[in-house]
C-alpha positions as CSV (number, residue, x, y, z in Angstrom):
1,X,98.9,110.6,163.7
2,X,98.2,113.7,161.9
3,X,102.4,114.8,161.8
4,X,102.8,111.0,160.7
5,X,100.5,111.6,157.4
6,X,101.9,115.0,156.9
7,X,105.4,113.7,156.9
8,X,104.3,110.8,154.5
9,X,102.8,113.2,152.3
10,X,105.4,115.7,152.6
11,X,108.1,112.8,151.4
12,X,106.0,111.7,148.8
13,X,106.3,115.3,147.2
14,X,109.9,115.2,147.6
15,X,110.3,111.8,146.3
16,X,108.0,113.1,143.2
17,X,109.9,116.1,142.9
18,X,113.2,113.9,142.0
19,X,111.3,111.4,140.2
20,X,113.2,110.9,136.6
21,X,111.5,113.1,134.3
22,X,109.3,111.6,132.0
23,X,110.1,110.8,128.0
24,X,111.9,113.8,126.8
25,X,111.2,113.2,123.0
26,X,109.3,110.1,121.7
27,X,110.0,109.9,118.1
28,X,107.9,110.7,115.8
29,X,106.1,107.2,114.6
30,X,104.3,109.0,111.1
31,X,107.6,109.8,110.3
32,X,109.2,106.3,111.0
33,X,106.7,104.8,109.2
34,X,107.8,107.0,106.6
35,X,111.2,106.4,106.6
36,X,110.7,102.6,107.1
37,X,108.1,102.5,103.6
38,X,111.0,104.7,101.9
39,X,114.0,102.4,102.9
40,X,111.5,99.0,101.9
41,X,110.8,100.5,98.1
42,X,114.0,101.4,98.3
43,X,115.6,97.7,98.6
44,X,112.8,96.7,96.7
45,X,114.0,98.7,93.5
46,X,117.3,97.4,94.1
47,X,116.2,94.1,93.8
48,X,114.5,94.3,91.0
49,X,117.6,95.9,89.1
50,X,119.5,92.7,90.7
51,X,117.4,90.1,89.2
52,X,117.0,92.1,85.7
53,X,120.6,92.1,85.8
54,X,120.7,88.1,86.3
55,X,121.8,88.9,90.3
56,X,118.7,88.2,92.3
57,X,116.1,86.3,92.6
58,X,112.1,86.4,92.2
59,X,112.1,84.8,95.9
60,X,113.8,88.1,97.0
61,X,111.4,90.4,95.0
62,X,108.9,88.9,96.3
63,X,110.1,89.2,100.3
64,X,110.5,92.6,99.5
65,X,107.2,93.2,98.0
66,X,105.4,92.6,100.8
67,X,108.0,94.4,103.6
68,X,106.8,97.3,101.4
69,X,102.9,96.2,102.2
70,X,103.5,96.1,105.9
71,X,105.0,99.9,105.5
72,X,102.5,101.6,103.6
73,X,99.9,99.5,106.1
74,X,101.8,100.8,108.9
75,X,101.9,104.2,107.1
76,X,98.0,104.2,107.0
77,X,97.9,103.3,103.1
78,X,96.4,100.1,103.4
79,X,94.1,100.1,100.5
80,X,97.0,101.6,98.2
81,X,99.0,99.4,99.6
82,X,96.9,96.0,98.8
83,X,96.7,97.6,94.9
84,X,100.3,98.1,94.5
85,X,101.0,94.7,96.3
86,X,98.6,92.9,94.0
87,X,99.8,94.8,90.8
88,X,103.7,93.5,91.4
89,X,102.5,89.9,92.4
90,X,100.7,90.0,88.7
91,X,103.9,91.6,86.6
92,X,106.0,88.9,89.4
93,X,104.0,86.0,87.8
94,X,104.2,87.2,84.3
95,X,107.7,87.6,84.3
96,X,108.0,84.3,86.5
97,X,106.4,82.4,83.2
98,X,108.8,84.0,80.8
99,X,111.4,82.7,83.3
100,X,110.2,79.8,83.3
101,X,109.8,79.2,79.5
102,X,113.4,80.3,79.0
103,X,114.7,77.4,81.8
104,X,116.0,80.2,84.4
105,X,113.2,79.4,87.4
106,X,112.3,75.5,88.1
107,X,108.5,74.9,87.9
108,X,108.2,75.3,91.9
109,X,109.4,79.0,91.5
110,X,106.9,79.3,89.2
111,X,104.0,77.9,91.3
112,X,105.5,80.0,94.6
113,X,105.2,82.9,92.6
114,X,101.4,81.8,91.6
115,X,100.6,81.1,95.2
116,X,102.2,84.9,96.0
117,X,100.1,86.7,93.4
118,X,97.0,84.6,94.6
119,X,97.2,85.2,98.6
120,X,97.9,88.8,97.3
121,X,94.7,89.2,95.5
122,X,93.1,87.1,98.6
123,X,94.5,90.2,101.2
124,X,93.1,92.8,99.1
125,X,89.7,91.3,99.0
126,X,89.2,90.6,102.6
127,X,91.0,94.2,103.1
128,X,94.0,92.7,105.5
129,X,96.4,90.2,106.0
C-alpha cells in the first residue's frame, strides 16, 4: 500500500511539473481603464464637433456622455466623474432648448435630454448608478 501512495504521489508531481504554466502577463487593468476613459472622451469630443457642425446628434452626445461616466467610474474617479457627467447633461439641455427654439430638435428630444440631465443629477446625489 505504501509503494501504491508513493507512486500516486510521485505522478502527481510529474503531472504538476508539466502542468501549463500559469498566466504569463495579465494586463494591466489601471491602465485599461485608462485607455478605455481616453478612447470614450475621445469619441465624445468628436461628437460634439459633429453635432456643432450640423452632423450629429444630441442622442449621440448624450450615449457618449455617459460611456465616459462608466470609464472614469471604472478608473476610480467616480465622484469626478458624477460632476463632469452632471455639468455636460446641463450645457446638453441648454443647448437642447436653443435647438429647440430654432426648430432643429422636436419637443421629445428636448424632454430626453431633460430626463438625461435629471437622472444625471439623481446619480450624483445617491453617489452611483
Amino acid at each position: 500500500m505504501r509503494k501504491t501512495l508513493l507512486a500516486v504521489l510521485a505522478g502527481m508531481a510529474i503531472v504538476g511539473l508539466h502542468a501549463a504554466p500559469a498566466d504569463p502577463a495579465k494586463p494591466d487593468v489601471a491602465k485599461l481603464a485608462a485607455d478605455r476613459l481616453d478612447a470614450a472622451r475621445s469619441v465624445y469630443k468628436a461628437l460634439q464637433v459633429s453635432y456643432q457642425q450640423g452632423l450629429g446628434t444630441l442622442n449621440d452626445q448624450v450615449a457618449w456622455a455617459e460611456h465616459v461616466l462608466d470609464a472614469q467610474i471604472d478608473a476610480g474617479n467616480a465622484t469626478q466623474g458624477f460632476a463632469d457627467y452632471v455639468a455636460i447633461m446641463q450645457a446638453a439641455e441648454k443647448e437642447a432648448r436653443v435647438a429647440y427654439d430654432s426648430a432643429r430638435i422636436n419637443v421629445a428630444d428636448l424632454q430626453r435630454v431633460h430626463f438625461f440631465r435629471v437622472e444625471a443629477e439623481l446619480w450624483q446625489a445617491r453617489g452611483h448608478k
